[in-house]
N, C-alpha and C positions, 0 to 999 in steps of 0.2 A: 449532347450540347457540350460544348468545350468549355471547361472551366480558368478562368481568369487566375491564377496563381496568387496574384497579387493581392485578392482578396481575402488573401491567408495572412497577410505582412503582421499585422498586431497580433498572431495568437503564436505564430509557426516558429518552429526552431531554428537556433541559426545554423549555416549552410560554413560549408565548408571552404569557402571564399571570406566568411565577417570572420573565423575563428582567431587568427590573427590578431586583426583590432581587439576584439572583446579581450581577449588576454592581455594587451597591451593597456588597458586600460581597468581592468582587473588587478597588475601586478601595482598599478599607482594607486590602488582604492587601499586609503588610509584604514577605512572599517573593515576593511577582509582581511587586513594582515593585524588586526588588534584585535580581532574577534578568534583567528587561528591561534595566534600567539597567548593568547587567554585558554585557549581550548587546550594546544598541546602542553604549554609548559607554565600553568597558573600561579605555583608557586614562583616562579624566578619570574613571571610579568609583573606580580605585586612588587618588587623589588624594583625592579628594572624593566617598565612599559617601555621605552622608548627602544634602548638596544636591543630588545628583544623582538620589539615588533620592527626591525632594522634586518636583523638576524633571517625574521620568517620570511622577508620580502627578498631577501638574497637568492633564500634557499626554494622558493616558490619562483623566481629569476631563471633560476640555473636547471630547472626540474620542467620547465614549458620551455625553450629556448628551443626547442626542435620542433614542437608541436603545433602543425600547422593543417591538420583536419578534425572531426569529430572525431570519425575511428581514433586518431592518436590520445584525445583527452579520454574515451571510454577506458580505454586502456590503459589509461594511469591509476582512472576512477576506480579500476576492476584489481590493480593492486591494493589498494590502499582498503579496498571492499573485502578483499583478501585475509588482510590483516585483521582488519575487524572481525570476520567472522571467527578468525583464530581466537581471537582476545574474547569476544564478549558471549561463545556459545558452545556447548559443546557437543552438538550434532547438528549437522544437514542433509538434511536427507528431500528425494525427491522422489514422483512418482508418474508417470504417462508422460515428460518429456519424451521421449523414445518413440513416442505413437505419434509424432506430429509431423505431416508433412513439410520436408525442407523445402517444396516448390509451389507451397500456398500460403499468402499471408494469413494472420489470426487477427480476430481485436478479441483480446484478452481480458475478460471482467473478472476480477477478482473481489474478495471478502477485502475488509478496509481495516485493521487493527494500530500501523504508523505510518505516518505521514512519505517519508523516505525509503525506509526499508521492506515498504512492500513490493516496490516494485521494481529496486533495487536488487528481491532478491529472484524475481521471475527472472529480470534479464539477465543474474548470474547465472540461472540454469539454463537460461537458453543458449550463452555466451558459451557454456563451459560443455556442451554437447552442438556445440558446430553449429547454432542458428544465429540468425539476425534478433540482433537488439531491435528494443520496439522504441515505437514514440509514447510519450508517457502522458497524459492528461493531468495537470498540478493546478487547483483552482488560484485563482488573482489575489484570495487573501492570503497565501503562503508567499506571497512575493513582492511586499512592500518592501524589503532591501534590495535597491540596486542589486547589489552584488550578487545577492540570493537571487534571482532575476536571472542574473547572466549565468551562471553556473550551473540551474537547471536547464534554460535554453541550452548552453552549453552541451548538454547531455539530453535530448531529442526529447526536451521537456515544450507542452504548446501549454498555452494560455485557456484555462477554462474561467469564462468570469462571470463570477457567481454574484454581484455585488449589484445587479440591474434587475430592476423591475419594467413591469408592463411590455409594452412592446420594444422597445429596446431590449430586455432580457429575451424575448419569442426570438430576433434578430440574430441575438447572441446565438441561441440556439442552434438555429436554421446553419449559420456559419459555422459552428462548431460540428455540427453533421455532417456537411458540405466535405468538411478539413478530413474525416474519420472516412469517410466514404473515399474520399481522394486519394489518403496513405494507403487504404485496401489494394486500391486499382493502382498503385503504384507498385506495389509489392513488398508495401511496407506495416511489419508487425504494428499494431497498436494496445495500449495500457488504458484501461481506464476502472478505477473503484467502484464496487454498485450501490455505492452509495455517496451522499456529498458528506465530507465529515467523518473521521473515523467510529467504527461498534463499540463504546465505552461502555455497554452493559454486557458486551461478550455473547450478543443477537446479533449473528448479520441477515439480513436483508436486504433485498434490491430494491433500490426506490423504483416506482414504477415511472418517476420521472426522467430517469436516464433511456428507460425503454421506449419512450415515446419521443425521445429526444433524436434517438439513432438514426428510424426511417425520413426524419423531416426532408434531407436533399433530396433523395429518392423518391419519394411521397407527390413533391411537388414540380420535377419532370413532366414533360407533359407526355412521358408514358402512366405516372402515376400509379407505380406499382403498390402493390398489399403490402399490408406489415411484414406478411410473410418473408414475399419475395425480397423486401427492401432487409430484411435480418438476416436473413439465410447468405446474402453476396457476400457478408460482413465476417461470416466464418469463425462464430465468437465460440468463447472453451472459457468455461468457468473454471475459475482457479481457485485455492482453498489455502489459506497461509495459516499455522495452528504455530504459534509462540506456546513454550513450554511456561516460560516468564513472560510478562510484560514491564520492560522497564517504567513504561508513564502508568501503571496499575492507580499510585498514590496520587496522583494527579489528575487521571481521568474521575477517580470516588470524590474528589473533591470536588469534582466539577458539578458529577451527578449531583453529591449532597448536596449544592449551593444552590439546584435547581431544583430540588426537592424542598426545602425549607424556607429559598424566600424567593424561588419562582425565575430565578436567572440567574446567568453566571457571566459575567463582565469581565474579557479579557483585556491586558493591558499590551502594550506595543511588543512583551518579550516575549509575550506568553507561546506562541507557535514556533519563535526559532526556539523558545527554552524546549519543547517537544521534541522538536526536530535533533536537536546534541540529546536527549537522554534516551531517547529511540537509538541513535545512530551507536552512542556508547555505553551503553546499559547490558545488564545483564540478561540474556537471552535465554537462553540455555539448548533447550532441544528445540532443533523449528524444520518443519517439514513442508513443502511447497508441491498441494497436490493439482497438475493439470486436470482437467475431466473432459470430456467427450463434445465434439463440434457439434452445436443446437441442429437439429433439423423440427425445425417449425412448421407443420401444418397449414394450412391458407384458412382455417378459421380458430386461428387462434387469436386471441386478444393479448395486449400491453400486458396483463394482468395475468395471462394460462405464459408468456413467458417470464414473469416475474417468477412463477412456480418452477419453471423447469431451470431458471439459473440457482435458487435457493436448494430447490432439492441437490442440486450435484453438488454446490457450496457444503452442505450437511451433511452430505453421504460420507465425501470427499472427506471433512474435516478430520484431521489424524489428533485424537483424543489423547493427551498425557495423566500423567499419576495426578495429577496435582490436581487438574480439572475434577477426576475424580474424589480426590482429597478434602477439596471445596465442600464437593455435595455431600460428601460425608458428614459436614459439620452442620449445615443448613436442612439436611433431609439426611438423616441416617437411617430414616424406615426406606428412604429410596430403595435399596438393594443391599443384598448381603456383602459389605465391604471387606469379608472375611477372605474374600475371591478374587482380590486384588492381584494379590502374587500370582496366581493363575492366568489372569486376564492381562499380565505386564510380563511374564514368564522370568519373574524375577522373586529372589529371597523375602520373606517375612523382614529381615533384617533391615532389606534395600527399602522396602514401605516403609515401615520405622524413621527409618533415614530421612527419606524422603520428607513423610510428615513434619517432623522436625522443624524442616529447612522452610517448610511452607509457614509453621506456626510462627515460628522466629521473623519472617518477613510480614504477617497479618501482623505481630507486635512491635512493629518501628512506626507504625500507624497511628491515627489517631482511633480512640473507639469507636467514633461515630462514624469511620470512612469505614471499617471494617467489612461490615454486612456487603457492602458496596463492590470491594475486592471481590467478597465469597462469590456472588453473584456473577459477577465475571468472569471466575474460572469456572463456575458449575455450570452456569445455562450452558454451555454447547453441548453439554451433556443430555440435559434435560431436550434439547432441542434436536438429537439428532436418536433421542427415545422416542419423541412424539411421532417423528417422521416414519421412524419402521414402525411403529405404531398403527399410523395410515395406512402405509404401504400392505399392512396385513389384513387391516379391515378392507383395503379396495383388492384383495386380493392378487397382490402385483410381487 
């Protein structure tokens, strides 16, 4: 059955024909160029908003003046991504990119930690080993500024909207399926988080809601294929993003605490772009971006046996640093002998010392009560990927 394109127009990215306009009207958004000029140069905007937000819009002028497709903005984005990783990390490292075939699209689930930079940093891996960039799935409440709007579409960002109930949300769905099933068959990579919301307790897990979400267009063909068949076309690789640091660490514990002690956490109109800049410019340190292995799903498996098989490679997958282990040391020091760290890091007694340190000195710019909250966060992966070999050796595998 041939599908109507058009029926993509409110989610789908823009096309290399709008690129043009949107920048044209991007360069005269008074809030993107006082929101940059705050960002790169905050001391001289207190001073001087006006010339300076004059200044950014010149230099943001003279820096798109040629650029008239997506490929051309990725490729700005991919400097400037660049730079960042320089500034804000000091390793990247990757793994199984290399196993992926360059002649079959993916949709890529990955673990969800920030909002931008996770999928930011797939695409630089795939970018920087010869593949196609993907389309990214960003849900509708990251995108109540204009601007922010156009800049992800901009960069083969679609519209996930998470903001509908009833049947209008099934709707949603169904179309969102439709759109992911399409870029496949088109031969276009696709991004999506397995979960809605980023792991702020440092547990990922796939919602079973995105798995049931995938086969809808498929499902309701009137061939009506199994879960199986309708996941398996879709050629999904779970992917595992392990931050050494987390820049929004103090932010997400605050969130947690405020949901723990009076039951909700109330954000206000800043709260997701303020995520979005301490993500993008924060301190990172070591991050590693591991692909994993193309699902083949069985024909009686259930929503729920492939929620198991994208967590266990999420887990397996996850590339463990000092620090994670540092956590648990504090929270569980009977956990294991942390005497066997320099062993298990192939690094100095001295370099753990160090290490610790830098962790303790970051747990105390805190407040005390977010603390617990941090440890929790860097230790569960730990905890969570003992469990899993744990199983693995009771099921005998």
């Amino acid at each position: 059955m041939a599908i109507d394109i058009h029926n993509f127009d409110d989610i789908r990215p823009y096309r290399d024909e709008e690129v043009r306009g949107v920048l044209a009207g991007l360069l005269k958004d008074l809030q993107l160029s006082r929101s940059l000029a705050k960002f790169r140069y905050p001391s001289w905007y207190r001073w001087f908003p006006i010339p300076i937000t004059l200044l950014v819009q010149l230099a943001l002028k003279k820096e798109l003046r040629h650029v008239n497709t997506v490929r051309e903005v990725q490729i700005i984005i991919e400097k400037y991504l660049d730079k960042l990783i320089e500034t804000t990390t000091t390793s990247l490292t990757q793994s199984g990119v290399e196993l992926l075939d360059n002649k079959k699209p993916y949709l890529f689930i990955s673990n969800h930690r920030d909002i931008t930079m996770d999928p930011a940093l797939v695409n630089y891996m795939l970018y920087h080993h010869g593949k196609d960039t993907m389309q990214i799935a960003i849900g509708d409440n990251l995108l109540k500024r204009p601007f922010l709007s156009s800049l992800m579409k901009l960069n083969k960002s679609f519209t996930v909207k998470r903001s509908l109930q009833g049947r209008a949300k099934l709707t949603a769905s169904k179309q969102l399926s439709a759109y992911i099933k399409h870029c496949i068959e088109l031969g276009e990579n696709v991004w999506i988080a397995q979960r809605e919301g980023r792991a702020k307790d440092g547990i990922d897990k796939t919602e079973s809601a995105i798995i049931k979400m995938l086969p809808l267009a498929s499902r309701e063909a009137p061939n009506q294929e199994t879960l199986a068949a309708a996941l398996n076309q879709l050629n999904i690789i779970p992917v595992a993003i392990s931050y050494e640091f987390d820049p929004c660490d103090g932010a997400k514990a605050a969130e947690l605490h405020a949901k723990a002690t009076t039951g909700s956490f109330v954000k206000d109109e800043n709260t997701d772009m303020q995520s979005i800049l301490t993500g993008i410019v924060g301190n990172k340190g070591s991050i590693h971006v591991s692909f994993g292995k193309c699902l083949v799903i069985n024909d009686a498996a259930t929503a729920d046996d492939v929620v198991d098989l994208i967590d266990a490679q999420i887990i397996n997958n996850y590339h463990l640093h000092l620090v994670n282990y540092l956590a648990l040391e504090i929270i569980q020091p009977l956990f294991m002998d942390f005497n066997t760290l320099p062993n298990l890091f192939a690094v100095s007694v001295a370099d753990v010392t160090q290490k610790r340190q830098e962790f303790v000195h970051r747990l105390q710019t805190l407040a005390p009560v977010l603390q617990p909250f941090v440890l929790n966060m860097y230790a569960n992966p730990v905890i969570r990927k003992a469990e899993m070999q744990s199983r693995s050796l009771a099921h005998g595998m």
